[in-house]
C-alpha positions in Angstrom: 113.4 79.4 168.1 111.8 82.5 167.5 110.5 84.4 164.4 112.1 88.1 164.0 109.2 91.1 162.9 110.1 94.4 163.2 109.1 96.3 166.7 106.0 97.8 166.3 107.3 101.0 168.4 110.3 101.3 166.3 109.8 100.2 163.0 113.5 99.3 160.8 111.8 100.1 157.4 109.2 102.6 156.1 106.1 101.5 155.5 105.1 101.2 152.0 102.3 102.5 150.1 99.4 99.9 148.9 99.6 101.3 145.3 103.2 100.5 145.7 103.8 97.0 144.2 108.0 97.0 143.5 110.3 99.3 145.1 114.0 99.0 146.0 113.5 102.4 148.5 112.0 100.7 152.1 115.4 99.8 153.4 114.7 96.3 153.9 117.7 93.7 153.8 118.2 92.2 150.4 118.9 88.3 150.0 120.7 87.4 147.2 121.0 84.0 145.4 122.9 83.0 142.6 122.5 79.8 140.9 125.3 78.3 139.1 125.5 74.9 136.8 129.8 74.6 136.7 131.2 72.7 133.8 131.9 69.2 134.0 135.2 68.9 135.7 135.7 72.8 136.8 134.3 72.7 139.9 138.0 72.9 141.5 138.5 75.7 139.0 135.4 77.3 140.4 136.1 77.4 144.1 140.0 78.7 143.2 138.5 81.7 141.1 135.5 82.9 143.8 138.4 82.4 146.3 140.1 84.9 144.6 137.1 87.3 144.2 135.5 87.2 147.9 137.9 89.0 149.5 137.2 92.0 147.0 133.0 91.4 147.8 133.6 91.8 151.4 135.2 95.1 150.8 132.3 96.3 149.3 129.5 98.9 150.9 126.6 97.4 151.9 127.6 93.9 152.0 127.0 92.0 155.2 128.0 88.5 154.3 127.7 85.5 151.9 127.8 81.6 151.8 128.9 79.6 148.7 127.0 75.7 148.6 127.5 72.7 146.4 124.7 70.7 145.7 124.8 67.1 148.0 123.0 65.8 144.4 125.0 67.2 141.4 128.6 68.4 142.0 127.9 70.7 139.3 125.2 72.6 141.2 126.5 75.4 143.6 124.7 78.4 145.3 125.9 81.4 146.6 123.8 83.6 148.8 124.5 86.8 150.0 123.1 89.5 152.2 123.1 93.1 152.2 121.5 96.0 153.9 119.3 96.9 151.1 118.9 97.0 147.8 120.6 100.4 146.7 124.1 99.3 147.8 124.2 96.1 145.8 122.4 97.5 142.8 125.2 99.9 142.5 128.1 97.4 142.8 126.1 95.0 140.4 125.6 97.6 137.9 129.3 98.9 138.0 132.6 98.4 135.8 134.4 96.8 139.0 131.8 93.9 139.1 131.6 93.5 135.4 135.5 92.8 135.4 135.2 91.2 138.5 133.3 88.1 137.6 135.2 87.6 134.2 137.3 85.3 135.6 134.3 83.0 136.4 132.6 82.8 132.7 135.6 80.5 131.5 134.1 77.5 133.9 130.4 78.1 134.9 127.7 77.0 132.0 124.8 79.3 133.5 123.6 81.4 135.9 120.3 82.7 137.2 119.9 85.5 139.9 117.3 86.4 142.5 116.5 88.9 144.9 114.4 89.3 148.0 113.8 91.3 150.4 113.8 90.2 153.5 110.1 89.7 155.2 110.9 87.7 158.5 113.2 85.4 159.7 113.9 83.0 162.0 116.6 82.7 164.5 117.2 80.9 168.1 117.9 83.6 171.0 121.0 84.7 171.8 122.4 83.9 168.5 122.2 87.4 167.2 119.3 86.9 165.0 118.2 90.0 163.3 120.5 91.8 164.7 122.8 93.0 161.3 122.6 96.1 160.5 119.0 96.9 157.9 115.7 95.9 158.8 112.7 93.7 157.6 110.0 94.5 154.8 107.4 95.2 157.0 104.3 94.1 154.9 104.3 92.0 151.8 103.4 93.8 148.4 100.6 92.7 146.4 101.7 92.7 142.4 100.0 92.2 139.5 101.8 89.4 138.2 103.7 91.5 135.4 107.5 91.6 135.7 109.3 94.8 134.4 112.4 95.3 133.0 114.5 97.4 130.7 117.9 97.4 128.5 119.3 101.0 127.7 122.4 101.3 124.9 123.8 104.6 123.1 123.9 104.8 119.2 126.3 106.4 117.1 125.4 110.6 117.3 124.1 111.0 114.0 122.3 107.8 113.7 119.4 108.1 115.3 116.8 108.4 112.9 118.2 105.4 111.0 118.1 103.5 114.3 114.7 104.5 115.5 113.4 103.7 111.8 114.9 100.2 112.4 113.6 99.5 115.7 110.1 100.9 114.5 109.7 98.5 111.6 110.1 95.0 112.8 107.5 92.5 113.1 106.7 91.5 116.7 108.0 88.2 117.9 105.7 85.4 119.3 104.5 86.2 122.8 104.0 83.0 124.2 107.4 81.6 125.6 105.7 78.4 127.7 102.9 77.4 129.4 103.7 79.8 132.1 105.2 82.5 130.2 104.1 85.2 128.0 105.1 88.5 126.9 102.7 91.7 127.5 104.3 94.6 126.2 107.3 96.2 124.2 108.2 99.8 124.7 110.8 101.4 122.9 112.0 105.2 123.0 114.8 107.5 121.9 116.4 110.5 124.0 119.0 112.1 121.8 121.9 109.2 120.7 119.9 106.6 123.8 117.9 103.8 123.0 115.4 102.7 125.9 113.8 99.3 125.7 111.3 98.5 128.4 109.5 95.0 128.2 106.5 93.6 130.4 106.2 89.9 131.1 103.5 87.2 133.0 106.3 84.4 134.4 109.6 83.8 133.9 111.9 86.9 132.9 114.9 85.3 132.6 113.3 82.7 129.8 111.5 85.5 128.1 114.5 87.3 127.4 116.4 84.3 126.0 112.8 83.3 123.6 113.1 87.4 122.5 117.1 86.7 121.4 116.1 83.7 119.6 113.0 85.0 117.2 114.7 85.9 114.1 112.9 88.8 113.7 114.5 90.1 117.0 117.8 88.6 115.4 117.4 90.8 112.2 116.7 93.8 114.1 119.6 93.4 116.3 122.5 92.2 113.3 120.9 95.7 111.6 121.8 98.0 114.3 124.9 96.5 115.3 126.6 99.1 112.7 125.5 101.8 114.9 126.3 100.8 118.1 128.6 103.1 120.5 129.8 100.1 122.2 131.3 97.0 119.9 129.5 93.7 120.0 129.6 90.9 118.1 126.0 88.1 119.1 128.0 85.0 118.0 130.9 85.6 121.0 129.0 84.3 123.9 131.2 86.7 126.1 131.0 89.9 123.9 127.0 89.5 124.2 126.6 88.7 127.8 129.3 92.0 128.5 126.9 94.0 126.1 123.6 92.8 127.9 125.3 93.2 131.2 126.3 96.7 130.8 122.8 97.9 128.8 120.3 96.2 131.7 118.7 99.0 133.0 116.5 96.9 136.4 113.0 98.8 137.5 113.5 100.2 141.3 109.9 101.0 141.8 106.6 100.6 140.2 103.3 102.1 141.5 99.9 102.5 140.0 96.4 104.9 141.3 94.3 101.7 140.9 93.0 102.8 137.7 92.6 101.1 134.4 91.9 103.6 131.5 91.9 102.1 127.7 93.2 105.6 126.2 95.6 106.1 128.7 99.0 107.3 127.2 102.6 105.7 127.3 105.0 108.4 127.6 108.6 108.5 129.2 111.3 110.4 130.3 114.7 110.6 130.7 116.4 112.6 134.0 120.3 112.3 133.6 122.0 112.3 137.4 124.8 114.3 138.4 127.6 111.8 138.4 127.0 109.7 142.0 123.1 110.9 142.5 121.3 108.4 140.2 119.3 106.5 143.1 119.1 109.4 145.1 117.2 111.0 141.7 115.7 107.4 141.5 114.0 107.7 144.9 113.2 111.2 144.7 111.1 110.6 141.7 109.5 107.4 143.3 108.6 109.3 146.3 106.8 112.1 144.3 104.7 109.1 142.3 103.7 107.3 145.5 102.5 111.0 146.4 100.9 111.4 143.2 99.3 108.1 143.2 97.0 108.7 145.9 95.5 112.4 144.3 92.8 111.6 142.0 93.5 114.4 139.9 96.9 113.2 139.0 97.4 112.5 135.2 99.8 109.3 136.2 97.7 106.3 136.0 101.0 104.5 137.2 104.8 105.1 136.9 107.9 102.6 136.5 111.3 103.7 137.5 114.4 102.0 136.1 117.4 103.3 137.3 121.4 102.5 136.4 124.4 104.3 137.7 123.2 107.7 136.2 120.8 106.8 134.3 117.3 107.3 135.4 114.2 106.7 133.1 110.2 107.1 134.1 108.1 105.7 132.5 104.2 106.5 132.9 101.0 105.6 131.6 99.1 109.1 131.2 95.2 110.4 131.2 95.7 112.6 127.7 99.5 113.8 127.9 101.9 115.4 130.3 101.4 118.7 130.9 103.5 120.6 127.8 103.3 124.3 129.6 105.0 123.1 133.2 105.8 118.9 132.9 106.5 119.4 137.2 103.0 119.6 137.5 102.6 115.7 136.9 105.2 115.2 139.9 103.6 117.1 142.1 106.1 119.4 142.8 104.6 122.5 144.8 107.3 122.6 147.3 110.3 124.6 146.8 112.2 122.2 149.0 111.6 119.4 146.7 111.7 121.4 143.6 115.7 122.3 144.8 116.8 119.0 145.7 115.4 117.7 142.6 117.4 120.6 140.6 120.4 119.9 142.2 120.1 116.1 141.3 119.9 116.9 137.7 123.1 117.2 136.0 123.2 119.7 132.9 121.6 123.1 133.0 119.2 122.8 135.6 121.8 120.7 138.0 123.4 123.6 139.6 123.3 124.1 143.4 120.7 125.9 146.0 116.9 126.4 144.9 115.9 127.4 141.4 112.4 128.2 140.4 109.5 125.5 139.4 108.9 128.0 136.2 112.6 128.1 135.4 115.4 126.5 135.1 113.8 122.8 136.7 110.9 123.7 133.5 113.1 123.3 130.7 115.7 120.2 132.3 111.6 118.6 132.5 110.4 119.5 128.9 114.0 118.1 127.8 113.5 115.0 129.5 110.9 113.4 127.4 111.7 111.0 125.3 110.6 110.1 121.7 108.2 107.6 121.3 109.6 104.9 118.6 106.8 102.2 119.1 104.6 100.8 121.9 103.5 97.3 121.1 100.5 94.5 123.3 100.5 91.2 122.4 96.9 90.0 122.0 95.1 89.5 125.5 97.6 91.5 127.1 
């Protein structure tokens, strides 16, 4: 038996920054597990429906295989793990209209579901069983957090509604934080960019439980019936299925999280918006996180640290600021002095400033920036946070 580490003369991954503590971009292998509690009686109906569905997860990019387990305990218990060759390629199928219809099927027999993901640090194998040799490589250092878990949800409004909507979302009274013993939540962020609602919450524990204690406070409830009216895409809370569509479709996952080190009580939350040309949003994604990991080591940056969530094209950053970013040329708090970088990042950028070949810090890439920032609706700590 022998434990797999990467070769020290030919390392799989890139090594990550220390100020890094999340990030999606190291090209790691990504193990994924799935737990599922099957209705009584439908675990025949279970194994006939993700029969039916494998054949199209082999198919897809990125995916290197997958094993589907019933508990020896509780027939009702089963877990499917898969692997991949990092994260990117199975945040995009997760995130996509084929998965969404994909796993339909499934709903009418499972009860719940929970999903994790790691990436894979070192393994084990025996030799000449072909350990560590699929394709993607091992984390090669594990990151050091700070216990806070990140997450957003993202959802368009009616054109026209917006200040009704933002009005709404500004006015409600702040649920309780405390979920457990060993959960809590930290932090609320909400923001508008034209008809888009960004929601961005911070939590010590478990995510999963957090998010179902928010949908439960009836001051969440209220706030949520409210805006229903002017919501792009249908929903109706009491369906079961139209909700977990609607959730499933507006999660918007952090990729990549890195802070200087620096704790500063007047700090600013600010965030922007990028919108990808159609097929670049985790190239944009990593572009961006590659510029803060940069950033994060230059004492003179304004970014105390920087979250990146990222979702087919949508790509948000969101950064806690020394004063404000900079109003006359918002590059600067990138760092973008190169005109190398400055083009890619142009030609990422769909609208205006997305056109091909280099284009000017001062121009074009200035004003797609300065458009990018989003409105502020309210920023909310729960006590001790």
């Amino acid at each position: 038996m022998t434990i797999t580490s990467p070769p020290a003369s030919e390392p799989l991954t890139r090594q990550a920054s220390h100020h890094v503590s999340q990030s999606v971009f190291d090209g790691s292998r990504l193990r994924v597990v799935l737990l599922v509690e099957v209705y009584d009686g439908a675990q025949q109906q279970f194994l006939e429906t993700y029969e039916q569905l494998r054949s199209h997860v082999e198919s897809v990019p990125g995916h290197l295989g997958e094993q589907l387990c019933q508990s020896i305990e509780n027939p009702s218990q089963w877990l499917i793990t898969s692997e991949w060759e990092s994260a990117p390629p199975f945040l995009n199928w997760v995130s996509s209209e084929e998965h969404v219809r994909m796993v339909k099927p499934l709903h009418s027999c499972v009860r719940d579901t929970r999903s994790l993901r790691f990436h894979v640090v070192r393994e084990t194998g025996h030799p000449g069983a072909g350990a560590g040799t699929a394709r993607g490589g091992l984390q090669t250092s594990p990151r050091i957090g700070d216990g806070v878990i990140r997450h957003a949800l993202t959802f368009t409004v009616k054109p026209g509604s917006e200040d009704a909507v933002g009005k709404i979302l500004a006015d409600y009274a702040s649920p309780e934080p405390r979920v457990d013993d060993t959960t809590r939540l930290c932090r609320t962020s909400l923001f508008l960019h034209g008809n888009r609602v960004v929601r961005a919450i911070e939590v010590r524990g478990d995510l999963l439980a957090a998010l179902r204690h928010v949908a439960e406070q009836p001051e969440v409830r209220a706030v949520e019936e409210a805006i229903n009216p002017y919501l792009e895409q249908v929903r109706d809370l009491g369906d079961p299925e139209s909700a977990r569509v609607f959730y499933t479709r507006a999660a918007l996952p952090a990729v990549h999280h890195v802070t200087a080190g620096e704790e500063d009580p007047a700090a600013r939350r600010q965030a922007l918006s990028y919108p990808a040309r159609p097929g670049c949003g985790m190239r944009l994604a990593r572009l961006l996180a590659d510029r803060d990991e940069a950033a994060a080591d230059d004492p003179h940056s304004p970014v105390l640290c920087s979250t990146i969530f990222q979702r087919d094209d949508v790509v948000v950053r969101m950064v806690d600021v020394r004063g404000r970013l900079d109003a006359g040329d918002p590059s600067v708090s990138l760092g973008l002095t190169d005109p190398a970088q400055v083009a890619e990042l142009t030609t990422l950028l769909d609208g205006p400033a997305g056109t091909a070949g280099p284009a000017p810090a001062g121009g074009d890439l200035t004003r797609a920036l300065g458009g990018a920032r989003m409105e502020l609706v309210t920023d909310r700590r729960s006590p001790g946070a």
